[in-house]
C-alpha positions as CSV (number, residue, x, y, z in Angstrom):
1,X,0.0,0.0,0.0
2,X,1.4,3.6,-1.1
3,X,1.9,5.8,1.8
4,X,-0.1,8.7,2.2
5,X,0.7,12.2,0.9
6,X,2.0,14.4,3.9
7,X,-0.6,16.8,5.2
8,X,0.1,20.4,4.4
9,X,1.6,22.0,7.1
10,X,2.0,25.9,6.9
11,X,5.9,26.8,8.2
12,X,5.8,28.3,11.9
13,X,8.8,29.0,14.3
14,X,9.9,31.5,16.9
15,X,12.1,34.2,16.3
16,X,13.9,36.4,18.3
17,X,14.1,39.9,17.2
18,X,17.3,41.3,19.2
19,X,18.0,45.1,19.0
20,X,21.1,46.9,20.5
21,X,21.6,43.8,22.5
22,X,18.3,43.9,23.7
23,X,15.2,41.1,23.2
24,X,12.6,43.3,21.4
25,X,9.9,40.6,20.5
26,X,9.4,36.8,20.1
27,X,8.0,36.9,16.3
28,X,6.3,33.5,16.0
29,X,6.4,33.2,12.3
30,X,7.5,31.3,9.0
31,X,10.8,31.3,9.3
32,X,12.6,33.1,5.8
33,X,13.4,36.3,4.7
34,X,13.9,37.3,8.0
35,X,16.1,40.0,7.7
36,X,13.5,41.7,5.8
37,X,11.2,40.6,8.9
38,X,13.4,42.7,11.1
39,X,13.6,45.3,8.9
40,X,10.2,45.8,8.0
41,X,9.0,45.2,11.8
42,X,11.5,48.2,12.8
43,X,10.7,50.5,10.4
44,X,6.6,49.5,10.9
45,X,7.3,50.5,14.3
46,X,8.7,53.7,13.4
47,X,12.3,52.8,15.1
48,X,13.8,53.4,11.7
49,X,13.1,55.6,9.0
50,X,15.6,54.6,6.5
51,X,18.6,52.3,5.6
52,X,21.1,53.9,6.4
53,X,19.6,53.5,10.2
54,X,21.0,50.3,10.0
55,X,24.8,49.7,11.5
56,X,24.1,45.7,11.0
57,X,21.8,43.1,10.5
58,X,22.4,39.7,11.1
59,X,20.2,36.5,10.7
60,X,21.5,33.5,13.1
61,X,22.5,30.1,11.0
62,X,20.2,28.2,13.3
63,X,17.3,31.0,12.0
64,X,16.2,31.9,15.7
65,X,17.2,34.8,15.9
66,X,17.9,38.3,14.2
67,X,20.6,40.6,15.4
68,X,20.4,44.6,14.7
69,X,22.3,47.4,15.8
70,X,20.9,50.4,14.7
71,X,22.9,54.0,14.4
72,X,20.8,55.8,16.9
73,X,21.3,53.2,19.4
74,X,17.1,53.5,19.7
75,X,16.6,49.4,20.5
76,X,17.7,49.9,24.4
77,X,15.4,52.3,25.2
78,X,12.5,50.7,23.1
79,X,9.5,49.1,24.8
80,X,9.6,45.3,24.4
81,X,6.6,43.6,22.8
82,X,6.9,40.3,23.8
83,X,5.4,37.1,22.8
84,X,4.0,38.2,18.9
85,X,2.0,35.1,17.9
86,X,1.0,34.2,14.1
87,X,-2.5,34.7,14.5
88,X,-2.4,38.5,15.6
89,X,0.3,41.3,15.4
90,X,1.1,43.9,17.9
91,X,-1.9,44.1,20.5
92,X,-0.9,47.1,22.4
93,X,-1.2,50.3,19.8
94,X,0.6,52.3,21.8
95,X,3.7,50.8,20.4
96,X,3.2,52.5,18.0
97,X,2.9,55.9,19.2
98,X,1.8,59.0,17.6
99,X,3.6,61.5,19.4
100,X,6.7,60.2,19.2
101,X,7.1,58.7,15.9
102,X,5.1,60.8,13.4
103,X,4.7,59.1,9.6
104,X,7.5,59.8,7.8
105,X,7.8,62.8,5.4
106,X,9.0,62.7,2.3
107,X,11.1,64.6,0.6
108,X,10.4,67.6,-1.1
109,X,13.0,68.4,-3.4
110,X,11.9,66.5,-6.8
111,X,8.6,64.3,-4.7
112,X,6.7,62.3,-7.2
113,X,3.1,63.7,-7.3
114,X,0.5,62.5,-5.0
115,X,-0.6,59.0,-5.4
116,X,-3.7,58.3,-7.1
117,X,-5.1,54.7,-8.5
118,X,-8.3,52.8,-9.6
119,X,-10.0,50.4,-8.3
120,X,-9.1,48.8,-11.5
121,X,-5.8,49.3,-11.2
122,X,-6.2,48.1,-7.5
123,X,-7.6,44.8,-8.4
124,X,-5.0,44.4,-11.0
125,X,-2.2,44.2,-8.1
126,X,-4.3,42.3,-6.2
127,X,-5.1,39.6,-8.7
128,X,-1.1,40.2,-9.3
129,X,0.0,39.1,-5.8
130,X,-2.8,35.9,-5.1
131,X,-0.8,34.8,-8.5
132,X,2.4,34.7,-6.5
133,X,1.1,33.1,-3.2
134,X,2.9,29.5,-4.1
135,X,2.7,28.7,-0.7
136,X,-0.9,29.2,-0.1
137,X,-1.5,27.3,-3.3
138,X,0.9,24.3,-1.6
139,X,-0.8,24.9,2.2
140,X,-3.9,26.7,2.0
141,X,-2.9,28.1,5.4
142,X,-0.5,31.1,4.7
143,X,-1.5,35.2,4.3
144,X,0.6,37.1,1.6
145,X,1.6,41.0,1.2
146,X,2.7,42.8,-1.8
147,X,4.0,46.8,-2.5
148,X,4.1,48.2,-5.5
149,X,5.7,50.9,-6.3
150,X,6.2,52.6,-9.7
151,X,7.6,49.6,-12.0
152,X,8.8,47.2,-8.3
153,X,6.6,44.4,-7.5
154,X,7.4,42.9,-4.2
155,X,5.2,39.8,-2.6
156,X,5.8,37.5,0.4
157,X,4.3,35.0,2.6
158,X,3.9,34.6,5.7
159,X,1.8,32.2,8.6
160,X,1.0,35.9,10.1
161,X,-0.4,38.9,8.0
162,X,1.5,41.3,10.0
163,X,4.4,39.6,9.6
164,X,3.9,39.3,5.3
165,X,3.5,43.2,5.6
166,X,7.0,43.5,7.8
167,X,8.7,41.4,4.8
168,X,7.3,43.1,2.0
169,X,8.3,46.9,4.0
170,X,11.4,45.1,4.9
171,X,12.3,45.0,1.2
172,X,11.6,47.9,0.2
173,X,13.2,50.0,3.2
174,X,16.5,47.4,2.1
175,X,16.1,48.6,-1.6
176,X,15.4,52.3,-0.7
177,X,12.0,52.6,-2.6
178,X,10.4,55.5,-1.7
179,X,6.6,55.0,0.5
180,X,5.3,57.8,-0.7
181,X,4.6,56.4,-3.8
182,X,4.2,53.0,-2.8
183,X,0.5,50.9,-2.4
184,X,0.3,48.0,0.8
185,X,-1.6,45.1,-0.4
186,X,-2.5,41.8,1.8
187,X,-4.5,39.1,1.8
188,X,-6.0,39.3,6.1
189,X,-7.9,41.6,7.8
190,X,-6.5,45.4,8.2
191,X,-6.0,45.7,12.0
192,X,-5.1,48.7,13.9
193,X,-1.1,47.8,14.1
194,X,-1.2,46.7,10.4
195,X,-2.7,50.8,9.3
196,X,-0.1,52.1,12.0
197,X,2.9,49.9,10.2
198,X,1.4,51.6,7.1
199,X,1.2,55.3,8.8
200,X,4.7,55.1,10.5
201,X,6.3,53.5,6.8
202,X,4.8,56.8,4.7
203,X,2.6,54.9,2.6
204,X,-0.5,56.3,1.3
205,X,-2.8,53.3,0.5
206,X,-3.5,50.4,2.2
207,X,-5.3,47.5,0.1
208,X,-6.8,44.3,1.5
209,X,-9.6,41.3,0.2
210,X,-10.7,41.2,4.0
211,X,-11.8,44.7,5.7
212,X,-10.7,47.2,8.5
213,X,-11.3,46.9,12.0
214,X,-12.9,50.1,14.1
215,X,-9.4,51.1,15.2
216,X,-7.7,50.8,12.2
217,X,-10.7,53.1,10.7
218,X,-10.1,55.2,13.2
219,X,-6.4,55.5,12.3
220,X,-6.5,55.7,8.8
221,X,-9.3,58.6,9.0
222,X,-6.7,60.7,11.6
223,X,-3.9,59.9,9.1
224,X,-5.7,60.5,5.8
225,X,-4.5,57.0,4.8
226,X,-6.5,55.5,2.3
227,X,-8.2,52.4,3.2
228,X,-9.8,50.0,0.4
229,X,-11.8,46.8,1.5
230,X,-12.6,43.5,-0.3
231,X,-10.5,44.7,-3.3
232,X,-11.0,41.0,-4.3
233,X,-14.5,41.0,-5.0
234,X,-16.9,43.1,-7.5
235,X,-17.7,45.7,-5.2
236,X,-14.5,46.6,-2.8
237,X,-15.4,49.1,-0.5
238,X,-13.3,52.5,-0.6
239,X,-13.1,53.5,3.4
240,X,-11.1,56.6,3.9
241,X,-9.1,59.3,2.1
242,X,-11.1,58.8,-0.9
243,X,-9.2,61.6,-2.9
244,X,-6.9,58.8,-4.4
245,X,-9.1,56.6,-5.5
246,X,-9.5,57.9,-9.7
247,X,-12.7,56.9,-11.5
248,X,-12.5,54.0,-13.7
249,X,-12.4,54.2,-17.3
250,X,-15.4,51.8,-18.8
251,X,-13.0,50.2,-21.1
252,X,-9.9,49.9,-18.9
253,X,-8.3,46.8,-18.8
254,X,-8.4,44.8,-15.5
């Protein structure tokens, strides 16, 4: 008798995110691209505003652990986080605070125009990053971000829709791809620490198949961040900052 095929299994481990010699959080996540995890979960935080805020970044052999020294030295004096399970991202908002870490501003000095997009266009990038969700085709069980951003493309996976969005911000922050500019796609539910990752990283627009939560509302509406709901479906639902969102052409390609 032929043995069975293995049951799908989506990857989960724990991960320790060490700053400045100090334990910041216990990610429990899938276990790649995890310097891009670290950088994406600093910068989300508002800890970082740039590469060059990075002395060193290290991922252990073992992949347990992240090592990052930052320029400013601002990992001591940050506020641990924890235990971060898969299922949910930062509970406490007020790691992400308003007062002290203010969404980064752009540059002036030959900034792109403001960002505007369809909801064509919208559905386009998302039909664009559930293309590239191999693992969620293998697993079933896995949540995927993408950022787009003029003619870059970036998409990851995760077990955890926060930590997909740290990856794909990760990347980009690595790259030196300008927020501004830039549209947040993912496949979960927008909560309140996913629009503040959003807020802290610059980016305008925040895209997802699922919908917001109150807080996250509440956020986006304080921050004029755009929110867009079920982007998936035939009628995705445009929450906030509006201004953005173009009118679709009748006969514009999807």
């Amino acid at each position: 008798m032929d043995k069975a095929a293995p049951l799908p299994l989506a990857p989960e481990s724990a991960v320790s995110l060490i700053v400045d010699d100090k334990l910041l959080a216990v990610i429990m996540c899938s276990p790649f691209d995890l310097d891009e995890l670290a950088a994406g979960h600093l910068f989300g935080r508002g800890l970082i505003s740039t590469r060059t805020d990075l002395l060193s970044l290290s991922v252990c052999p073992d992949m347990r652990a992240v090592r990052v020294r930052t320029a400013s030295g601002i990992g001591a004096a940050a506020q641990s986080e924890g235990l971060l399970v898969s299922g949910c991202g930062a509970a406490r908002v007020e790691l992400f605070p308003r007062a002290e870490h203010q969404p980064r501003t752009p540059p002036t000095a030959g900034a792109a125009p403001p960002l505007c997009t369809s909801l064509k266009e919208l559905t386009a990038l998302a039909k664009r990053m559930f293309g590239a969700a191999e693992l969620y085709a293998r697993t079933g069980g896995m949540h995927i971000a993408a950022l787009a951003s003029g003619s870059s493309f970036i998409a990851r996976e995760d077990v955890g829709r926060h930590n997909a969005v740290d990856k794909v911000l990760g990347r980009a922050l690595l790259d030196g791809l300008e927020p501004s500019g830039s549209i947040l796609l993912t496949s979960g539910r927008i909560a309140a620490d996913m629009a503040a990752k959003a807020i802290n990283a610059g980016i305008p627009l925040l895209a997802s198949r699922s919908i917001p939560t109150t807080e996250a509302f509440s956020l986006a509406l304080e921050a004029r961040l755009t929110l867009v709901g079920r982007i998936g479906s035939s009628l995705p639902l445009v929450y906030t900052a509006p201004e953005r969102i173009l009118a679709d052409s009748p006969d514009a390609p999807v």
